[in-house]
Backbone bond lengths (Angstrom), bond angles and torsions (degrees), N, CA, C in turn:
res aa  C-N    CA-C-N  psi(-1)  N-CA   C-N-CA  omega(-1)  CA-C   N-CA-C  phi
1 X - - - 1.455 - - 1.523 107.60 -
2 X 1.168 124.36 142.82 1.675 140.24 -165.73 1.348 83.22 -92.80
3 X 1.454 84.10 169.69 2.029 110.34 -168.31 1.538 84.54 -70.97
4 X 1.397 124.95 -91.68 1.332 121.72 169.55 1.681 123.41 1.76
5 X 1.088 126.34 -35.56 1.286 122.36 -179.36 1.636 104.05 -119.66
6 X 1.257 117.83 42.34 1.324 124.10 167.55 1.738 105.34 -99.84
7 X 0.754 123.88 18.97 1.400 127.78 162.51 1.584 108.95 -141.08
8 X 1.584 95.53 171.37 1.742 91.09 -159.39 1.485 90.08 -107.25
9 X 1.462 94.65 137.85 1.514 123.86 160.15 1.799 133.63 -10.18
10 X 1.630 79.34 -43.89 1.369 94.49 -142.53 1.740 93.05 -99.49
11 X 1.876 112.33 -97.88 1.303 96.96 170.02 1.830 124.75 -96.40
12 X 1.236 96.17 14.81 1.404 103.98 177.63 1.490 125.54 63.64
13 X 1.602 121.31 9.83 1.374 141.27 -177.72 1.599 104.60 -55.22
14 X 1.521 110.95 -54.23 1.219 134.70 -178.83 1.544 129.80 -85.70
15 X 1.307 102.08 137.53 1.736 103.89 173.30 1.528 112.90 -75.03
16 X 1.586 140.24 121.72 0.945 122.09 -140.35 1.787 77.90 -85.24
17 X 1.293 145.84 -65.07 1.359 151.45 157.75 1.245 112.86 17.45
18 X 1.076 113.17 -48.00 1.800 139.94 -160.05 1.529 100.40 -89.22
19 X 1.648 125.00 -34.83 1.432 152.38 148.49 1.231 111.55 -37.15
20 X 1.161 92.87 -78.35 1.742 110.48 177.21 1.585 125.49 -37.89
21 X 1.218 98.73 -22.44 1.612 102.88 -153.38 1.486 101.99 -103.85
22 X 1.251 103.11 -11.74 1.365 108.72 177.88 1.526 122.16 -117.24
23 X 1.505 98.55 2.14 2.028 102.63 156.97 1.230 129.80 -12.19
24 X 1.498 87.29 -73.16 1.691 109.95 179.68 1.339 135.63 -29.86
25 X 1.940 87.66 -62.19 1.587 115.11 174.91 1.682 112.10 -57.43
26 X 1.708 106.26 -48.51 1.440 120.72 162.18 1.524 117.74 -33.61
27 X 1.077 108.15 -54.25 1.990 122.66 -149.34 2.121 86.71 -92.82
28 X 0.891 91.70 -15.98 1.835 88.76 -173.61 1.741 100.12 -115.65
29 X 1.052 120.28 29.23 1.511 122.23 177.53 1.480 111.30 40.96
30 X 1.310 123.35 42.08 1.934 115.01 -163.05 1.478 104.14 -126.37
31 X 1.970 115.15 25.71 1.127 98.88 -156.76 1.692 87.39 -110.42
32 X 1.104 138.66 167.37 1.613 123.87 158.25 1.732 110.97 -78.24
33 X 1.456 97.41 146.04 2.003 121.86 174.25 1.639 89.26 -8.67
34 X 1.561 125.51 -71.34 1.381 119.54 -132.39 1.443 95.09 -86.12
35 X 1.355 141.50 -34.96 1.242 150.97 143.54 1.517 118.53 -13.88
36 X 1.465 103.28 -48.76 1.942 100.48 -154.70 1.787 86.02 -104.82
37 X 1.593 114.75 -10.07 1.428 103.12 -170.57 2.116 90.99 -82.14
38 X 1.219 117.74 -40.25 0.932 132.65 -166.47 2.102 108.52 -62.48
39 X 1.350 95.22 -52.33 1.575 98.79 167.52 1.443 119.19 -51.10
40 X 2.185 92.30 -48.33 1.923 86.80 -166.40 1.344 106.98 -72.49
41 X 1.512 125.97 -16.02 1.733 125.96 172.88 1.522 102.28 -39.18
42 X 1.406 98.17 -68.29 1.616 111.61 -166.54 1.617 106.76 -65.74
43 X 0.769 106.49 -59.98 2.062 88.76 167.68 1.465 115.68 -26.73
44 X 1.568 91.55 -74.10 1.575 88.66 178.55 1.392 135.53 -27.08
45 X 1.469 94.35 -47.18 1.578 109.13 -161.94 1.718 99.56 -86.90
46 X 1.082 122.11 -45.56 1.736 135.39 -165.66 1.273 122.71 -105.05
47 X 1.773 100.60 93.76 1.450 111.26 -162.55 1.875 113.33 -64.64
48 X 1.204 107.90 -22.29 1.441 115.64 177.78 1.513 119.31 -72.20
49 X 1.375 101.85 -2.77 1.955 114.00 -175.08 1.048 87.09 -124.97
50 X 1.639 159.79 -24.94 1.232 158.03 -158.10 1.828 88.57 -82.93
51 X 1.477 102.10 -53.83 1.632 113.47 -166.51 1.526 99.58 -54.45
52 X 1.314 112.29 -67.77 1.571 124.62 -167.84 1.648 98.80 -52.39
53 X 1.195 126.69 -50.13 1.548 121.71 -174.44 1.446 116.89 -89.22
54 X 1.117 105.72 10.59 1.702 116.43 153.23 1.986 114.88 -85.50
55 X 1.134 89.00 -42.04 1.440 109.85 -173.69 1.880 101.00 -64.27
56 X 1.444 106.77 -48.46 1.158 108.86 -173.20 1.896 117.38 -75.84
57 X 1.283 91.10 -41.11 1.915 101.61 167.45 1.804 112.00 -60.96
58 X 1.048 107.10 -39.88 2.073 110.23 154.26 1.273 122.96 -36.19
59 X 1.586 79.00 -63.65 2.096 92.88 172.51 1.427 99.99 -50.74
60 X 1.078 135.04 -94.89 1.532 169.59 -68.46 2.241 72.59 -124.05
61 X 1.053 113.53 -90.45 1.981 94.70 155.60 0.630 154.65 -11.32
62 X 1.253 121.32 -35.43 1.646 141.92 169.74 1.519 94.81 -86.47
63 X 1.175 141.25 -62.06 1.337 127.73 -155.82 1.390 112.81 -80.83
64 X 1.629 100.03 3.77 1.540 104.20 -165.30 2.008 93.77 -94.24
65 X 0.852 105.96 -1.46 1.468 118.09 -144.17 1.511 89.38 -108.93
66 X 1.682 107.53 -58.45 1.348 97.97 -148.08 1.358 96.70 -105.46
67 X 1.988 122.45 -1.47 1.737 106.55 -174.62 1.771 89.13 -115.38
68 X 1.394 111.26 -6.60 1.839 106.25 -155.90 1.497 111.48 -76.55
69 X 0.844 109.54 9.59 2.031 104.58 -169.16 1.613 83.85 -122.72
70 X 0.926 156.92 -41.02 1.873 139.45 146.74 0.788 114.01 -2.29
71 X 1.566 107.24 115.72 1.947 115.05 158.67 1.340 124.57 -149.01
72 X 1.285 105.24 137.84 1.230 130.51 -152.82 1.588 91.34 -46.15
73 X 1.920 113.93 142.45 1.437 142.08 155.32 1.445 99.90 -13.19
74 X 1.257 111.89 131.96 2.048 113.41 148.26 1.454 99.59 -57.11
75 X 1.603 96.73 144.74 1.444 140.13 -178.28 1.668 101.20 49.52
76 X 1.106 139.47 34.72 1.459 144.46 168.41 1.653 92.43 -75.97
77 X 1.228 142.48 -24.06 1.500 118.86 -161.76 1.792 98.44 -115.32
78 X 1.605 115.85 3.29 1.074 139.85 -172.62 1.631 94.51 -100.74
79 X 0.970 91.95 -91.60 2.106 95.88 171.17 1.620 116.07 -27.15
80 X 1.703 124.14 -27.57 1.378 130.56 -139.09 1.784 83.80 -106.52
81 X 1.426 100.93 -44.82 1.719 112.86 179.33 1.495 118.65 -64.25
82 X 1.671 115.96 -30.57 1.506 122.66 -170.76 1.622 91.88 -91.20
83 X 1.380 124.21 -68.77 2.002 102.50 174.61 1.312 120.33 -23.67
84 X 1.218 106.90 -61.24 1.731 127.25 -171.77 1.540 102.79 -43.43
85 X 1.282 104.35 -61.97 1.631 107.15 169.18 1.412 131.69 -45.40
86 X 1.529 113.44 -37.12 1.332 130.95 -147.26 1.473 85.79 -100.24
87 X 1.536 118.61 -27.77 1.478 118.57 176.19 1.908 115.76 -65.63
88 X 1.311 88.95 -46.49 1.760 80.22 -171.18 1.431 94.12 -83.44
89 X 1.333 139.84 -2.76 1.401 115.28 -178.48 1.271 99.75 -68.78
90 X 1.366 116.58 -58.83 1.551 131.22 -143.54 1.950 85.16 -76.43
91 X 1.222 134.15 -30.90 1.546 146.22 -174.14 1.958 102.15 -60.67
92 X 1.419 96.03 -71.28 1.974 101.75 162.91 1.528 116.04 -56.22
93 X 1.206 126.38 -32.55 0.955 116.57 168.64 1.687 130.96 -55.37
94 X 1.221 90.16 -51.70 1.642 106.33 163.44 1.456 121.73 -45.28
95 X 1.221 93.85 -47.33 1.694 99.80 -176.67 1.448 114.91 -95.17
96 X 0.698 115.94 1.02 2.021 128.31 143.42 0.943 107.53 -48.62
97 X 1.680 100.51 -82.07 1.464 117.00 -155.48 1.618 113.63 120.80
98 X 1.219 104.76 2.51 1.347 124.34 159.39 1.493 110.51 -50.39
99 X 1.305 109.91 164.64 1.781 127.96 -176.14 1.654 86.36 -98.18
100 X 1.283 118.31 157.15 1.037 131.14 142.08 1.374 133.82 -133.89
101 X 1.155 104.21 148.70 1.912 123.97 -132.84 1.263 115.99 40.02
């Protein structure tokens, strides 16, 4: 977004930047009531953030589409839990002063 369109269009209350930054949280329902009422104002009102967060909800669709039904290998969260383990043993151990293996 250009310097020029760093303010909003519409009633100009809002930093459109400040808008922007919170799409995401918007477009993924993760924002709180006063947050998403405050974004969808500025949509409404600011056709130059309406454009860009159309553009970005496309994105944010497409990847939902074409990476979201992927899931992780059998026993990957099994394998991911026994390193993890094997890390802080041999990690406390160290800081004992313990041998390890």
């Amino acid at each position: 977004m250009s310097a020029d369109e760093s303010r909003c269009s519409g009633s100009g209350e809002v930093d459109c930047s400040a808008v922007l930054a919170d799409v995401w949280l918007f477009i993924d329902g993760e924002c709180d009531e006063a947050s998403r009422q405050r974004v969808q104002r500025h949509l409404d009102d600011c056709s130059p953030c309406l454009t860009e967060f159309g553009i970005e909800e496309q994105v944010k669709s497409l990847l939902s589409r074409k990476c979201g039904g992927e899931r992780a290998p059998e026993g990957l969260h099994e394998r991911l839990v026994m390193t993890i383990q094997r890390t802080v043993i041999e990690y406390t151990e160290q800081a004992d002063g313990s041998p390890t293996d």
